[in-house]
Structure formats: structure tokens, C-alpha cells
C-alpha positions as CSV (number, residue, x, y, z in Angstrom):
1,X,13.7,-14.7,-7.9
2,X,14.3,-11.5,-10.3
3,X,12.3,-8.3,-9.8
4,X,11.1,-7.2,-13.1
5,X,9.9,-3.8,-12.1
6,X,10.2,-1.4,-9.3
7,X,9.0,2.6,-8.8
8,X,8.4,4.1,-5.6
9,X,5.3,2.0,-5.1
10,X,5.7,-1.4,-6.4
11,X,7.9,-4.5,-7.3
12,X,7.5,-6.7,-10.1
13,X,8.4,-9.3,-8.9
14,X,8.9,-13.0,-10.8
15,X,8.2,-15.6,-8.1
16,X,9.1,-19.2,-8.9
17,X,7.0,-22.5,-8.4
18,X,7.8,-23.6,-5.2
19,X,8.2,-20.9,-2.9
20,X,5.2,-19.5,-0.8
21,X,4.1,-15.7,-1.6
22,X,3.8,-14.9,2.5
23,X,4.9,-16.9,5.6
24,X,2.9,-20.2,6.2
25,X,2.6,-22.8,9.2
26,X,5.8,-24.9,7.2
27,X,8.0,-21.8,8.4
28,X,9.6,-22.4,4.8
29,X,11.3,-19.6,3.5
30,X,8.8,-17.5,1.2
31,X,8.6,-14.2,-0.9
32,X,8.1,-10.9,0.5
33,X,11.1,-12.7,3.3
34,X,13.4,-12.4,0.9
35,X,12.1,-9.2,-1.0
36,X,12.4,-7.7,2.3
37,X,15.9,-9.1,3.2
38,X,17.0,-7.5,-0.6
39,X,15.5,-3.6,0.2
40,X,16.4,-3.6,4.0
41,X,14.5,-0.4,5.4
42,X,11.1,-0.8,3.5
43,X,9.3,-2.5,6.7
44,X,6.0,-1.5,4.7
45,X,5.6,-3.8,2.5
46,X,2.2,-5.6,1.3
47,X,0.7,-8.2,-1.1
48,X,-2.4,-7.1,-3.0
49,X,-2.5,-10.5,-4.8
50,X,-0.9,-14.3,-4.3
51,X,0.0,-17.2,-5.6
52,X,0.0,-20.7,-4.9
53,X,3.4,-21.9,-3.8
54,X,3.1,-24.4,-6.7
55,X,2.8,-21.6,-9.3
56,X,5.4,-19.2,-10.9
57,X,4.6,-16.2,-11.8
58,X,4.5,-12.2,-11.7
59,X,3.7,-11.0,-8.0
60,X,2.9,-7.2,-6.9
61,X,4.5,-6.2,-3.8
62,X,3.7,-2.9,-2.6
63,X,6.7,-0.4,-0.8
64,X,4.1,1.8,1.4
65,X,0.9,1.5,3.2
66,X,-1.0,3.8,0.4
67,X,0.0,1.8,-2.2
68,X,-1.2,-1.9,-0.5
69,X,-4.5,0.4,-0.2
70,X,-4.6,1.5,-4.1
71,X,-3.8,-1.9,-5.3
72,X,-6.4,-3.9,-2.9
73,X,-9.1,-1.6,-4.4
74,X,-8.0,-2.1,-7.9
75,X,-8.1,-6.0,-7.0
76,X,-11.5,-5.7,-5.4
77,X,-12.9,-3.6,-7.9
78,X,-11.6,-5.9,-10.7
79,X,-9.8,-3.2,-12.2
80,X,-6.7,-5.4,-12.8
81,X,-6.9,-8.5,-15.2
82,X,-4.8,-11.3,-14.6
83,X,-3.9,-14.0,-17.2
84,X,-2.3,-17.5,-16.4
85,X,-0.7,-19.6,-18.9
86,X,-1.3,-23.2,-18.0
87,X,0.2,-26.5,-20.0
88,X,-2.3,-29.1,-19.7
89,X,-2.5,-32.7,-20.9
90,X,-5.0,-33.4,-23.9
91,X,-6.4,-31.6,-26.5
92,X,-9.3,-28.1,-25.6
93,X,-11.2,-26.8,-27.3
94,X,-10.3,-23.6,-29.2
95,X,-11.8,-21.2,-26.6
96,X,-14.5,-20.9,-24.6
97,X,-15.9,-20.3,-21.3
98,X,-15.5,-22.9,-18.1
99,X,-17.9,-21.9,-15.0
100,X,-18.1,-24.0,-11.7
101,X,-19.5,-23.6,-8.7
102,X,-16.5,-23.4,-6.1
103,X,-16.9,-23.6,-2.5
104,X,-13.6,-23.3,-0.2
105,X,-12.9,-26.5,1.9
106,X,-10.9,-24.8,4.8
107,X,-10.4,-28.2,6.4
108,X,-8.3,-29.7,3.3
109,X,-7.2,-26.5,1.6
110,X,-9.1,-27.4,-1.5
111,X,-11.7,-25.9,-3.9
112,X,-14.6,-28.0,-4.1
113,X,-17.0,-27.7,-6.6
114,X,-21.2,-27.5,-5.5
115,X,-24.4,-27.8,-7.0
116,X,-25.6,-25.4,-5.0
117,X,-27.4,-23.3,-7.4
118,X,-27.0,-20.5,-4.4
119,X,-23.2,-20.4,-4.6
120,X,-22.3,-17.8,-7.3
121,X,-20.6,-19.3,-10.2
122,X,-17.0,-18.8,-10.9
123,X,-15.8,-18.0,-14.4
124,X,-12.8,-18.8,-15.7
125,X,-12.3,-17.8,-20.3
126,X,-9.7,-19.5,-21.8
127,X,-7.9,-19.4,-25.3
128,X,-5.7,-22.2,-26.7
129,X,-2.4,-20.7,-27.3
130,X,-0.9,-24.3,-28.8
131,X,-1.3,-27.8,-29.2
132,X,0.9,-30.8,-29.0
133,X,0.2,-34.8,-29.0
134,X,0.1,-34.5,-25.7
135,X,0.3,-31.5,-24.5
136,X,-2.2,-28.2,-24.7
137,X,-0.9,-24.3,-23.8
138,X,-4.0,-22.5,-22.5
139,X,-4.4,-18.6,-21.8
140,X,-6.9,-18.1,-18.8
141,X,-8.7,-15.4,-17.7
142,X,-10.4,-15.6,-13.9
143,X,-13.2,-13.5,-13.4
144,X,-12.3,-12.9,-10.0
145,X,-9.8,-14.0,-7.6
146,X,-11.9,-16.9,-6.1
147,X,-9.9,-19.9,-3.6
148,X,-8.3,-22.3,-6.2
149,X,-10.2,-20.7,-9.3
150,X,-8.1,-22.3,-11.6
């Protein structure tokens, strides 16, 4: 783990693929544990955003109340974009837009999608970055933070 930016407010943090953001049911060791254990005395601090345990990536943690409060209303107002780089197998198209209708399966932990035309569609833009034989590097863009968007 190697924090990539601090202030007063936030951390930077770059969280690798396999460890939980926040504690789970595993009791596995997980992010904002060991953020915590590195700046003893900040007993404040909050996760506007998360990611997957599978997934690497830059995670936000915030040092004081105010600041979780800013940050979830720039998450909820959409203020903040976030951008994924994904390696996928097979060849995409150049760009483009993919929209599904996602419903959260609480029971299995999984995105499912419906065609429930009542369910309000999740959008995802993506951009091919590069192309292999076997091997395509997306950019993606959620439109939201929905369960398992991507």
C-alpha cells in the first residue's frame, strides 16, 4: 500500500487487488486498518468511495468528520468522475456506450442484470486505450457509483 497524497483532509491512497477497502465478515485484514495503524491518533477517519477487494486502485480516505461530509456530497452529487482501466479478453469496439439494467442480488453479492424497463439504466462510456491478439485495455467511465457497475 503507498499513499500518494495526503493534506489535512485526505489520503491518496493506492490500494492493491486483494485487500478489502473496510472490515468484512472474513475479519481479513483491510484498508483504512492499516491506514489507521500508519497515522495513530486520526480516530476520524472515513471512506467516501470503495472498491472491490479484487480491484487495485486509488482510494480517498478522509482525516475528519467534515471532510467524510464534503466528499460524500461530491460523490452523491457526481461532482467527482472516476475512471477504471480494465484489461479484457477480445477485441471492443473503439468507444462507445454500454447501458444495463443492474439490480443488486443481496443474497449472492452479485449485480444482476433486469429487463425491468422500471429499473433505471446504468451507464458505463468506455474508450479503447490498446489492443493486443488477445488482449484489450479499456478506459471506463461509470455514470454513477451503482453495486458492481462495471
Amino acid at each position: 500500500m503507498q499513499v500518494l497524497y495526503e493534506d489535512g483532509h485526505l489520503f491518496a491512497v493506492n490500494k492493491p487487488g486483494g485487500l478489502a477497502t473496510q472490515a468484512d465478515k472474513t475479519g481479513d485484514p483491510f484498508l483504512l486498518e492499516r491506514v489507521a495503524a500508519m497515522y495513530p491518533g486520526y480516530g476520524a477517519l472515513g471512506l467516501p468511495h470503495r472498491l472491490d477487494r479484487p480491484v487495485s486502485g486509488v482510494v480517498l480516505i478522509t482525516r475528519t468528520p467534515e471532510a467524510l461530509v464534503a466528499m460524500n456530497m461530491q460523490f452523491a452529487s457526481r461532482s467527482v468522475t472516476k475512471t477504471y482501466w480494465a484489461i479484457v479478453t477480445g477485441a471492443a469496439p473503439s468507444s462507445g456506450i454500454w447501458e444495463h439494467r443492474l439490480v443488486h442480488d443481496g443474497q449472492h453479492h452479485k449485480a444482476r442484470v433486469s429487463q425491468d424497463a422500471a429499473v433505471e439504466p446504468s451507464t458505463v462510456r468506455f474508450k479503447r486505450l490498446s489492443a493486443g491478439e488477445r488482449y484489450t485495455l479499456l478506459e471506463l467511465v461509470p455514470d454513477g457509483g451503482r453495486f458492481h457497475q462495471l
